[in-house]
C-alpha positions as CSV (number, residue, x, y, z in Angstrom):
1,X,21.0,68.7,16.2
2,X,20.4,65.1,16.6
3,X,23.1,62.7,14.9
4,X,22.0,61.2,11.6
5,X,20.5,57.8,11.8
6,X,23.0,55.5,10.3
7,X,21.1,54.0,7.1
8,X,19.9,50.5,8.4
9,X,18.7,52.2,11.4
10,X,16.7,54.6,9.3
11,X,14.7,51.8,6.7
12,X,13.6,49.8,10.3
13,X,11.8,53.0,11.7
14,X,10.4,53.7,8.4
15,X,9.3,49.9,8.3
16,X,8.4,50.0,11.9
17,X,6.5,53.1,10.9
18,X,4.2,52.0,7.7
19,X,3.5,49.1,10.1
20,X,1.9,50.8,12.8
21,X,0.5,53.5,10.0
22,X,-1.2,50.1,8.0
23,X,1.0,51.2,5.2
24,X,1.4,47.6,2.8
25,X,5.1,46.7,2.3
26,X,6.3,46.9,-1.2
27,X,7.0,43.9,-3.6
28,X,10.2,42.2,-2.6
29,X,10.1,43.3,0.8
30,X,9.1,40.1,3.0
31,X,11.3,37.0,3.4
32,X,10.9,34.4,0.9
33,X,9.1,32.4,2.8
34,X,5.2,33.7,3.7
35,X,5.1,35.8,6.8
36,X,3.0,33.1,8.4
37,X,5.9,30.5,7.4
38,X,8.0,31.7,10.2
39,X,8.8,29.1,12.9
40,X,7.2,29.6,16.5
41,X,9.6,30.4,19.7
42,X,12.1,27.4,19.6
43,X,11.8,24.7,21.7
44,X,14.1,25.3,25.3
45,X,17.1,23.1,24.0
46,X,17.2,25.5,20.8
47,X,16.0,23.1,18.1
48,X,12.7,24.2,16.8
49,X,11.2,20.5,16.3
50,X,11.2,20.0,19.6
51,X,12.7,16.7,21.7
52,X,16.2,16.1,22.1
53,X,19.7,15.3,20.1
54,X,19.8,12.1,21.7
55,X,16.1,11.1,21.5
56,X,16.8,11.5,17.2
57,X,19.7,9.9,17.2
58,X,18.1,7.0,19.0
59,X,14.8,6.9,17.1
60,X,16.9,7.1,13.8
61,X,19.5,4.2,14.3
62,X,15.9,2.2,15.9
63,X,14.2,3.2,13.0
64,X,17.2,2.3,10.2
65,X,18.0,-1.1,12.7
66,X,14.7,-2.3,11.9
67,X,14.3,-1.5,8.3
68,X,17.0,-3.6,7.5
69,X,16.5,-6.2,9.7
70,X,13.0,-6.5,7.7
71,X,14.8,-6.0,4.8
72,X,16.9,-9.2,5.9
73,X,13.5,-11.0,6.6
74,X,11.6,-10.0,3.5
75,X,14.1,-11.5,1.5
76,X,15.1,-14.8,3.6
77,X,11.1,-15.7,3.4
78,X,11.4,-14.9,-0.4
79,X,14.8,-17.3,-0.5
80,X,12.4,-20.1,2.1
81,X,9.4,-20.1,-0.6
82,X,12.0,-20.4,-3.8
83,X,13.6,-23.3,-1.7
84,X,10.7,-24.7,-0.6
85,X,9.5,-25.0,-4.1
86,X,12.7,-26.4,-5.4
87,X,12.8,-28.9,-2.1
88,X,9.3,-30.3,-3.4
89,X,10.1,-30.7,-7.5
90,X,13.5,-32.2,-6.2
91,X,11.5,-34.7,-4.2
92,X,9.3,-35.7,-7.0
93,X,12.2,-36.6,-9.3
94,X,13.8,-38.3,-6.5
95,X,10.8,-40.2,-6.1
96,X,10.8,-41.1,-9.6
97,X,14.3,-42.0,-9.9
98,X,13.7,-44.3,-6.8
99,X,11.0,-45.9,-8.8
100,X,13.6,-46.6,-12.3
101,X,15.9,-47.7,-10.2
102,X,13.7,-50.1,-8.6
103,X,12.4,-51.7,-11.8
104,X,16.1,-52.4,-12.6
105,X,16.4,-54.3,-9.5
106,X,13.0,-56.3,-10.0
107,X,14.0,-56.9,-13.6
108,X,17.6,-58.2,-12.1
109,X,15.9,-60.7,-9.3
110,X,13.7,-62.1,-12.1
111,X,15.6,-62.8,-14.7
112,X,19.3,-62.8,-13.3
113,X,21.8,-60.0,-14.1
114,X,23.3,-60.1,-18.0
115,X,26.8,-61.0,-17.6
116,X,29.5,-61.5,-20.5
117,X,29.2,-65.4,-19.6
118,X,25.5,-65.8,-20.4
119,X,26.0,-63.2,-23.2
120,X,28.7,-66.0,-24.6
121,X,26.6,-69.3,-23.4
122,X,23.6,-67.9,-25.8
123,X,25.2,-66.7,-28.7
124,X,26.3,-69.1,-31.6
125,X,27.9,-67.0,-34.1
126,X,30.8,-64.3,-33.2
127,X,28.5,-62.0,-34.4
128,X,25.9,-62.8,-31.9
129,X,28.4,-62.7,-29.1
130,X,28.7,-58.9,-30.2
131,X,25.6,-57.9,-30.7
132,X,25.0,-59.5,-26.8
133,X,28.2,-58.0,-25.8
134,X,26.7,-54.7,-26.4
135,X,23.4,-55.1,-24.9
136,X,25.4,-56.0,-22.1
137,X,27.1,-52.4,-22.5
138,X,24.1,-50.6,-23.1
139,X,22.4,-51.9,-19.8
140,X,25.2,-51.6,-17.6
141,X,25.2,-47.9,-18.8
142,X,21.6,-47.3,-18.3
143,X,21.9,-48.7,-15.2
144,X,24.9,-46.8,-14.2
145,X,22.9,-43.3,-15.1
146,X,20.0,-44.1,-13.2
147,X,21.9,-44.5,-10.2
148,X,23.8,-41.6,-10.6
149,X,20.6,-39.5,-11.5
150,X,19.3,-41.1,-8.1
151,X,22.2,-40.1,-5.7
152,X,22.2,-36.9,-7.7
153,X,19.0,-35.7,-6.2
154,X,19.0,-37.3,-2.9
155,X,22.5,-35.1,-2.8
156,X,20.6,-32.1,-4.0
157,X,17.3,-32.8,-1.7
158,X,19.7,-32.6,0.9
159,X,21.3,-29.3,0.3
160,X,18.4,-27.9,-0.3
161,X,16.7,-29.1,3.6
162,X,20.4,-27.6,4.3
163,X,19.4,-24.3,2.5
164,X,15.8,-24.0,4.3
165,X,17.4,-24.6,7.6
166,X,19.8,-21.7,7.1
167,X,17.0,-19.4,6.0
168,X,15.0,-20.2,9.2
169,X,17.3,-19.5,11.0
170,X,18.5,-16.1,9.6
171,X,14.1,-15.2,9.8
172,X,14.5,-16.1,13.8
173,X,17.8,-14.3,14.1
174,X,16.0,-10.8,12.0
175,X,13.0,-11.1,14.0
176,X,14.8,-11.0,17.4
177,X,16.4,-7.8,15.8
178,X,13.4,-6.2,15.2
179,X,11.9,-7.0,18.3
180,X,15.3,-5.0,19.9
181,X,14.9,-2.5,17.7
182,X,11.3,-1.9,18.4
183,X,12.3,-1.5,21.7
184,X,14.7,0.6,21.6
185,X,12.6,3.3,19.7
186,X,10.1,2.7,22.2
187,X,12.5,3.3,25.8
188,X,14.0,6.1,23.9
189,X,9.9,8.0,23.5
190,X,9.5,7.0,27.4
191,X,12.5,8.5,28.9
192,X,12.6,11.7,26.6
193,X,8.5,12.7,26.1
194,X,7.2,14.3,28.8
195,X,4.2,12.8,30.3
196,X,0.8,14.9,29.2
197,X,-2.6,13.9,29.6
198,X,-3.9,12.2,26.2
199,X,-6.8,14.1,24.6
200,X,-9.1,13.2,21.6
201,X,-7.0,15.4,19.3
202,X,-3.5,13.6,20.3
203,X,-5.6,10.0,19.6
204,X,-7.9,9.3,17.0
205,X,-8.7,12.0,15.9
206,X,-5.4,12.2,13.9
207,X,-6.2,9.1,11.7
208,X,-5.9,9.9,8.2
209,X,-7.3,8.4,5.0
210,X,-5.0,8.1,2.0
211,X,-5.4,5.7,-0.8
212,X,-2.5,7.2,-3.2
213,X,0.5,4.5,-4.0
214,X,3.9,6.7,-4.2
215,X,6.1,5.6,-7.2
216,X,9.1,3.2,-5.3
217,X,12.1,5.1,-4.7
218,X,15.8,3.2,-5.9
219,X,16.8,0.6,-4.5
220,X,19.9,-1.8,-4.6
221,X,19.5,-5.0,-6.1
222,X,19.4,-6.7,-3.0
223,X,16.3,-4.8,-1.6
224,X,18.7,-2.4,0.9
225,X,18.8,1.2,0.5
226,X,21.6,2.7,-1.5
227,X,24.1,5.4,0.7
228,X,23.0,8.9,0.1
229,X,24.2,12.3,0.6
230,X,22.9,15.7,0.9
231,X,23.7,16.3,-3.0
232,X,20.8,17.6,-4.8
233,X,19.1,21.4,-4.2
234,X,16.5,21.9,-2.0
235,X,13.7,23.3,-4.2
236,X,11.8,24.5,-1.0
237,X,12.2,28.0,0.3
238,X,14.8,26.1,3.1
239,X,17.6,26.2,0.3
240,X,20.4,24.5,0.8
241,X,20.6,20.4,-0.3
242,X,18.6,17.3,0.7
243,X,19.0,13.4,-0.6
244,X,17.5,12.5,-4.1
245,X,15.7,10.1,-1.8
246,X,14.2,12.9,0.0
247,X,13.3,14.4,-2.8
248,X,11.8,11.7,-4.1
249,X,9.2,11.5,-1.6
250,X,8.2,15.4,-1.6
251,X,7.9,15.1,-5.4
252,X,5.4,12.3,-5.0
253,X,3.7,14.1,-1.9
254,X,2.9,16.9,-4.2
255,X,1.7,14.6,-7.2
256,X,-0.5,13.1,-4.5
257,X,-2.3,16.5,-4.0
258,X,0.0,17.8,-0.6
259,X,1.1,21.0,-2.5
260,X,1.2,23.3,0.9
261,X,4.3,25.0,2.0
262,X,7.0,22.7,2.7
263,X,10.7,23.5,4.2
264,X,13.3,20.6,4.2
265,X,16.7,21.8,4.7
266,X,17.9,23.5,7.8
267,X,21.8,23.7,8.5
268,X,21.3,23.9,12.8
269,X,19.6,21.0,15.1
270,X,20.4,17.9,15.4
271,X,18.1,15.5,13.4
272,X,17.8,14.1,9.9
273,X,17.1,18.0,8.4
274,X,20.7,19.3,8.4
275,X,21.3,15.9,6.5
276,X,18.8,16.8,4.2
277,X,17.6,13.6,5.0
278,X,13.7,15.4,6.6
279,X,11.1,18.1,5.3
280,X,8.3,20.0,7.4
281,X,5.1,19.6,5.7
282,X,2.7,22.8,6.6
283,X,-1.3,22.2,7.5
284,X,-1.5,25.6,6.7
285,X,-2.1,26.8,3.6
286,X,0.2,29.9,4.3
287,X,3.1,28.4,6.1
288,X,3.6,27.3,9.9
289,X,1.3,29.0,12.0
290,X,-0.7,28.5,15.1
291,X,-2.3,24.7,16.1
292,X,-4.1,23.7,12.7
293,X,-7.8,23.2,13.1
294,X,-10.7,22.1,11.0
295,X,-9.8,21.4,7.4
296,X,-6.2,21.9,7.8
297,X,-6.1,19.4,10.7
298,X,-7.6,17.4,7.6
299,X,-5.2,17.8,5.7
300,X,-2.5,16.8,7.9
301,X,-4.1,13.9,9.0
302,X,-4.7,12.8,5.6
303,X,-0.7,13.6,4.9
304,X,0.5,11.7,8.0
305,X,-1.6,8.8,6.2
306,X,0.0,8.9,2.5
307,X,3.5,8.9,3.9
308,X,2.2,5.7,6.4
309,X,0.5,4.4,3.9
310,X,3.9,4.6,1.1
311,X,6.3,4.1,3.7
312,X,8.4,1.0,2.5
313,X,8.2,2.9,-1.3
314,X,9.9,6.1,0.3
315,X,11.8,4.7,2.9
316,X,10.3,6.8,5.8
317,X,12.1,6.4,8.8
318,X,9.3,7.9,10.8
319,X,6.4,10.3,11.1
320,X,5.6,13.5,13.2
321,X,1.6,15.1,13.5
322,X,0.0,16.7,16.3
323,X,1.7,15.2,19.4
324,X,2.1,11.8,17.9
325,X,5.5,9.8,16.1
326,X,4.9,6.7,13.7
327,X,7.6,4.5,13.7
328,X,7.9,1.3,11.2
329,X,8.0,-0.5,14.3
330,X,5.9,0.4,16.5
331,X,3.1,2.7,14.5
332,X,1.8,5.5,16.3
333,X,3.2,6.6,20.0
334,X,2.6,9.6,22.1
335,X,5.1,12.2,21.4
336,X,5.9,15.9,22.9
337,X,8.2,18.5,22.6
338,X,10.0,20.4,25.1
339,X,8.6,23.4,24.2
340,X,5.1,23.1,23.7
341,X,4.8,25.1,21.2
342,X,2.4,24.2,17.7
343,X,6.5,23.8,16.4
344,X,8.1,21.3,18.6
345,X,4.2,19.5,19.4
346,X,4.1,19.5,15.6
347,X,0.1,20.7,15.4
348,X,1.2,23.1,12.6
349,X,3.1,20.8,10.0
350,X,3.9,17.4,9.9
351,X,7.7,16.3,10.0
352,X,8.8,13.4,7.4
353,X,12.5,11.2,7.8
354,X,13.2,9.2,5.4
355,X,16.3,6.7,5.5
């Protein structure tokens, strides 16, 4: 008599069995992610998206560099036009207080300064000496104030030429940090994407259209974006946690119409996904199959183009469709991965960092 099957052993033959007999799978059996959902064959260095540790690591400080070196800039230009607008309506008073001041001194060559001996020569009662005693006051106390509204905002013109200076400066300094960062994304793709011969569906072809406006995500109230951790639930069939900022952005991708199967967390790899800081958008309707075609490549392209399209609102780091990386700094570059599989060349779902 043959030994009895221990009881694990004996569900997969049965299951192996209804398979091969076309028997249907009761409720509750599958995973609880569509059968189609399931990743293809891993990429060589055992991270399904493909690439390398380093190559993410290097995209994502390029990518963060840059951000906030334009963050830098967008607010030093918006510091240059505020001083710029101040440096004019300084100028104009200046201008005007040149022109009071001059008066004074053509009124002065004229008719001679009023002194307290003149006031006392042409006064022939004490109380006339008073009341030209006071006048005397009065004038040497207008006089006094216009000057010292006149060196007021040549000192204040000055700062603010100072001030513009400063910001000029800090707009050339961002700028040259942007340009570094741009290249460093960009050295990083050369030395880790293997060369492959460009075709019409790694080019064009992927181009989008998209004319949905994402709701802004938080921000601090000096335009940066806050530190985040992987503290709220993942709500996709990933589990685990992701960033309220990444969750953000896969609420809005849904209230934009992208309401395919979408898995964010993953606790192994390297990347911005254990840090729940990355989701995997599927072109299929089902889940991640083979190379989407026809109206699912559609509707990946089209995907690809609402997250470009809302980048600075969702604080996308970068984009991944069909072969292809976006990057805030350089847009769209060729991009394979190691396994070249519709996983790691992501032509079956369209990966999404966000900051």
């Amino acid at each position: 008599m043959a030994p009895a099957r221990p009881p694990a052993a004996r569900l997969a033959a049965l299951i192996v069995a209804m398979f091969a007999l076309g028997v249907a799978l009761p409720a509750g059996t599958a995973s609880a992610a569509p059968p189609t959902a399931q990743r293809a064959a891993a990429a060589p260095d055992g991270d399904e998206e493909g690439g390398t540790p380093a190559l993410r690591a290097q995209l994502e400080a390029a990518s963060k560099g840059y951000l906030d070196a334009k963050r830098a800039l967008d607010t030093s230009v918006q510091r240059q036009q505020q001083l710029a607008t101040q440096l004019k309506t300084t100028e104009a008073e200046l201008n005007a207080r040149s022109g009071k001041v001059g008066e004074i001194a053509g009124v002065a060559y004229r008719t001679g300064r009023l002194g307290a001996m003149s006031a006392l020569l042409n006064s022939n009662t004490p109380e006339g000496f008073m009341d030209r005693a006071a006048a005397l006051d009065a004038v040497a106390a207008n006089e006094d104030r216009v000057l010292r509204d006149l060196l007021a905002a040549k000192d204040e013109a000055t700062r603010t030429r100072v001030a513009l200076d400063g910001e000029i400066r800090e707009q050339r300094k961002q700028v040259a940090v942007m340009a570094k960062r741009k290249e460093q994304a960009e050295r990083a793709l050369t030395v880790a994407t293997t060369p492959k011969p460009q075709t019409t569906a790694d080019t064009g072809s992927n181009r989008g259209a998209s004319t949905a406006n994402a709701k802004a995500a938080p921000r601090n109230s000096d335009g940066s974006w806050p530190s985040e951790s992987c503290s709220v639930n993942d709500p996709t069939p990933a589990s685990g946690c992701i960033t309220p900022r990444t969750l953000h952005a896969l609420n809005q991708a849904k209230a934009a119409g992208f309401t395919r199967y979408v898995s964010c967390h993953r606790s192994g790899g390297s990347g911005e996904h254990p840090k729940g800081r990355a989701c995997d958008f599927a072109a299929q309707k089902n889940g991640f199959g083979g190379d989407a075609t026809g109206g699912d490549k559609t509707y990946g392209n089209n995907l690809a183009a609402y997250f470009i399209r809302n980048a600075d609102r969702l604080a996308v780091l970068y984009v991944i469709w069909y072969r292809q990386i976006w990057l805030p700094s350089s847009g769209w570059k060729s991009y394979s991965g190691a396994g070249g599989d519709p996983s790691s060349d992501h032509t079956n779902h369209v990966h999404l960092s966000v900051y």
